[in-house]
N, C-alpha and C positions, 0 to 999 in steps of 0.2 A: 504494500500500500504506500501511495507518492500522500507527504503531507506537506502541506505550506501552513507557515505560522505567520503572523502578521501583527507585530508588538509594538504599541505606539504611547505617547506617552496621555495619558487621563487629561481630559478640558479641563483647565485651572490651573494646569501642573507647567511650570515653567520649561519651555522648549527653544534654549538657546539658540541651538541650532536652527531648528526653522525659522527664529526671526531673523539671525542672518539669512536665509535666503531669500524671506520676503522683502527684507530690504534692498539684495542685491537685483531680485528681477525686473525690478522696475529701473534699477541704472544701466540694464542690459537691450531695453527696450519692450518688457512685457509686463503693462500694465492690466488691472485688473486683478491683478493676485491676491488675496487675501486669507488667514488662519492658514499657513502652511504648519502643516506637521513633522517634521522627519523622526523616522520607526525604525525598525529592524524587520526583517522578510527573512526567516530560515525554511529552510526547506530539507526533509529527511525521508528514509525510505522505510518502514518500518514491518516488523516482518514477522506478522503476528502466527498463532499457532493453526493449523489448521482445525477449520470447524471455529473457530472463533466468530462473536455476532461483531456488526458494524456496531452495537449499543459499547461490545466491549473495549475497540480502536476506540472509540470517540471518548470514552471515558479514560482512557492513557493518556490521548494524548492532550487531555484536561488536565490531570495530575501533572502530566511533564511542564505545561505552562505555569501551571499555578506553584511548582516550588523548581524550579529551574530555568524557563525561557522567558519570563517574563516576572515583572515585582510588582504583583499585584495591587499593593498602596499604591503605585505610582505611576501603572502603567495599564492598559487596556489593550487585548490580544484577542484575534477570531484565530479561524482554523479553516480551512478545509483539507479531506480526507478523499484522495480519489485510489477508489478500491481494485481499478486496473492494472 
């Protein structure tokens, strides 16, 4: 199973980064930009056992966000799970 995570930081929570680049798009010539965010995107292959349910992937790799790929207080993660 191919998984993409998608870890970004929670509204309210200070994102340096991305106010650097909303400041810089606009000296670049692209205005309009507004609330950029910059995240993390990992991507893993995981290689559950056979006979395993998608309820059981989907609940791994919940657990693996919530104490490893992403900090919960501070950060807000989806997921998808493609089971090809």
């Amino acid at each position: 199973m191919n998984v993409r995570v998608y870890v970004t930081p929670k509204q309210g929570i200070l994102d340096p980064q991305g106010a650097t680049v909303e400041r810089a798009l606009p000296a670049l010539g692209f205005q309009g930009v507004k609330d950029v965010r910059i995240g993390r995107f990992i991507e893993l292959t995981l290689d559950m056992p056979q006979g395993a349910t998608p309820e059981a992937a989907d609940a791994l790799v919940d657990d693996m966000c919530k104490r490893l790929l992403a900090n919960p207080i501070i950060e807000d993660y989806t997921y998808a799970i493609d089971e090809g």
